[in-house]
C-alpha positions in Angstrom: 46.2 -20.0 42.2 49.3 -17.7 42.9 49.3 -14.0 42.1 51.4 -14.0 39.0 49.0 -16.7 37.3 45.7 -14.5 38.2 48.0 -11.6 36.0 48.7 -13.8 33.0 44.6 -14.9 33.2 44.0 -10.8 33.4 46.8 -9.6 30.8 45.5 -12.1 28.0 41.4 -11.0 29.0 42.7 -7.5 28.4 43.9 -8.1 25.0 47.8 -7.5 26.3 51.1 -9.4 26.0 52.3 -11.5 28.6 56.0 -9.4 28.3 54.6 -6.3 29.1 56.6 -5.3 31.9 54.7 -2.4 32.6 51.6 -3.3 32.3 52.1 -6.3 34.9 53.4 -4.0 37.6 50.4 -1.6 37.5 48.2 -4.5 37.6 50.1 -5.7 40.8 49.4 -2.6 42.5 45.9 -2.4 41.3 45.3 -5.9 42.9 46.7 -4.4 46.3 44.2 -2.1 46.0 41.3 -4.2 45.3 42.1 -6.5 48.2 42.3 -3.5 50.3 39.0 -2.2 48.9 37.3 -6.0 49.4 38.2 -5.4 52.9 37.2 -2.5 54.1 33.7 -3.3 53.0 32.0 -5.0 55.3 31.6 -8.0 53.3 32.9 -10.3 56.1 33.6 -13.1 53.9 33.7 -16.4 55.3 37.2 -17.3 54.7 38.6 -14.5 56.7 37.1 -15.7 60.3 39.6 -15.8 62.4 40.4 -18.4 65.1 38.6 -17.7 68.7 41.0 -14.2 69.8 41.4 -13.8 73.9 41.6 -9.9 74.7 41.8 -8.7 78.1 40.5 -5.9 79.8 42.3 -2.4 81.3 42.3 -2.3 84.6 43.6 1.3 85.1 39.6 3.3 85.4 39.3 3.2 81.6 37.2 1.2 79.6 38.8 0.7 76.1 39.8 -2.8 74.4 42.0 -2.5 71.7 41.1 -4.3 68.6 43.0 -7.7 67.7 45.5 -7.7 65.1 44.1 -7.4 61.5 40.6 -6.5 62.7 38.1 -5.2 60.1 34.6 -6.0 61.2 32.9 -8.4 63.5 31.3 -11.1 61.9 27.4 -11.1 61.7 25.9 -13.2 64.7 29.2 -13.0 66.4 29.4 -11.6 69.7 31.9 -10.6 71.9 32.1 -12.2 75.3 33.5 -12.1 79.0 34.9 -15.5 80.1 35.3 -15.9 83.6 37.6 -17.9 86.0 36.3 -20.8 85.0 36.0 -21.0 81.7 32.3 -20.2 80.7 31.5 -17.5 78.1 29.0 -15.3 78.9 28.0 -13.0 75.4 28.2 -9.0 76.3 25.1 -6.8 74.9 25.8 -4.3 72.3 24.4 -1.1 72.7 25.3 2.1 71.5 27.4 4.7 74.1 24.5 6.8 75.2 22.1 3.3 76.2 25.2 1.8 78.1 27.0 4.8 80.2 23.2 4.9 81.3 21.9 1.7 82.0 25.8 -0.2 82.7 27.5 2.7 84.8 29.8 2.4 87.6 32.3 -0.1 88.2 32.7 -3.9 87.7 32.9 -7.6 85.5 31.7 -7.1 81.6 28.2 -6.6 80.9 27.9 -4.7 77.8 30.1 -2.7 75.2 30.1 -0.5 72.3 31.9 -0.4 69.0 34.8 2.5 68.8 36.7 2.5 66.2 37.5 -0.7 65.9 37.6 -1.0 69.3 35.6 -1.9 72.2 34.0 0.5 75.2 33.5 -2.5 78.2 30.6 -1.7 80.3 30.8 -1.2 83.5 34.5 0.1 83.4 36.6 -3.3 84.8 37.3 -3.0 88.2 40.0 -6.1 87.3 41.8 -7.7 84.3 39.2 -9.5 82.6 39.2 -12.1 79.7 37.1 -11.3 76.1 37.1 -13.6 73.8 35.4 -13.1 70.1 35.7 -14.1 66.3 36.1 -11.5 64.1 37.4 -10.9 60.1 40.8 -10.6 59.6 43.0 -9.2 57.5 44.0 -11.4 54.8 47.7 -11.6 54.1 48.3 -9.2 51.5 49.7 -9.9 48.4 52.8 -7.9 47.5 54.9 -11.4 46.4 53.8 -14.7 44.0 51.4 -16.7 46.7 48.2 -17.9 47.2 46.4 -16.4 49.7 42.4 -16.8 51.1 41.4 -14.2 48.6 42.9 -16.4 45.3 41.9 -19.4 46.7 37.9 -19.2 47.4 37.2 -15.6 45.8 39.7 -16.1 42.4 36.5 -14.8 40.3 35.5 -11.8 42.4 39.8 -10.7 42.3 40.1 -11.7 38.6 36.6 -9.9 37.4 37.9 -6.6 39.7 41.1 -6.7 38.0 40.1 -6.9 34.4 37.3 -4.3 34.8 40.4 -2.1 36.6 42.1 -2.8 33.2 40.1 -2.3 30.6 38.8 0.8 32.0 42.0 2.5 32.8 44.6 1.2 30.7 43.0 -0.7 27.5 39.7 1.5 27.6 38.1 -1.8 25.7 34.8 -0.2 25.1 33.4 -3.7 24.8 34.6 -4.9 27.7 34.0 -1.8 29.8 30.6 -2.9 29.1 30.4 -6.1 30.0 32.9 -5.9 33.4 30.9 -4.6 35.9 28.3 -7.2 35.6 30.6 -9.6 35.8 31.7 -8.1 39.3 28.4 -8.2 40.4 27.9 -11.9 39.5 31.2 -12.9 41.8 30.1 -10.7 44.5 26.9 -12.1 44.4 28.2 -15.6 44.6 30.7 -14.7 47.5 27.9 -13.5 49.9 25.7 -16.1 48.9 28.5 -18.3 50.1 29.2 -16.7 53.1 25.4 -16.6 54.3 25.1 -20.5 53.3 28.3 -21.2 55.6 27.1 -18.9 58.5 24.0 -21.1 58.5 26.2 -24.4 58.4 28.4 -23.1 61.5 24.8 -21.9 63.2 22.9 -24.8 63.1 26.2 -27.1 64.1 26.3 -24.9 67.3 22.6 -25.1 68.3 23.2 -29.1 67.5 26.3 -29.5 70.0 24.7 -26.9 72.5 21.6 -29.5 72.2 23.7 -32.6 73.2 22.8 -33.9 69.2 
């Protein structure tokens, strides 16, 4: 489902007409800002993994990786690793700061790291350019023009039930609906990470199977 359809579906919930110009461009921005909200909340949905990201090292005495592009959270279960000259992961322990400058000081290849920001501190600091590799969730492509993106396509109801209770709250102020709206955000959100965790399982058990030889 495109954008512009998920605003008809929301304009008619909220008692509206389909011409009202206005009305459809505050919902547009409102959607923006639900996506943006989605994202930023840790949910890690399943549909924003991205593909395997390489990331390299600094090799200038410092210890900070940048995060990839469109990084919001790492995914549950989902290490980071060092992969070395040839080939072979090998999955870096996360600890925080104080645990790693202690027990991981001095110089040399990836052992260890801590989340910053976004980022990544590499324990021991790199004494070369070395290879990371991780899957993470990604920024979804954001939608500011009529398309379908992740978010419409496997989380319509969690989008569409945001959206209405966004409308009737601040624009219709449909006391019946005001009711009723938040419940039926809970009920998509619920569904989502139910989702998500049933994949996550899936993609677990399929890698303990190939790592198995089955």
């Amino acid at each position: 489902m495109v954008r512009d359809k998920l605003i008809e579906i929301v304009l008619r919930q909220a008692g509206q007409r389909q011409d009202d110009t206005d009305f459809e461009l505050q919902l547009r921005d409102e959607l923006l800002s639900i996506q943006y909200d989605l994202e930023h909340m840790n949910l890690c949905p399943w549909f924003l993994d991205s593909d395997e990201t390489l990331l390299q090292t600094p090799n200038d005495g410092t210890r900070l990786v940048a995060p990839p592009s469109g990084f919001l959270c790492m995914i549950p279960d989902q290490p980071l690793y060092y992969v070395d000259a040839d080939g072979y992961t090998h999955e870096l322990l996360k600890h925080n700061y104080s645990y790693n400058v202690k027990h991981h000081g001095g110089y040399g290849k990836p052992v260890a790291y801590t989340e910053n920001g976004g980022g990544f501190l590499i324990f021991p600091i790199p004494d070369q350019v070395y290879n990371l590799s991780l899957i993470y969730s990604k920024a979804d492509q954001v939608l500011n023009s009529n398309i379908e993106n992740n978010w419409l396509k496997y989380a319509r109801d969690l989008l569409e039930a945001r959206l209405v209770m966004k409308a009737v709250t601040n624009y219709t102020q449909d006391s019946s609906q005001v009711r009723i709206a938040p419940a039926d955000v809970q009920r998509a959100l619920q569904r989502l990470m139910a989702e998500t965790e049933a994949k996550r399982e899936i993609n677990a058990d399929l890698a303990i199977g190939d790592y198995n030889g089955s």
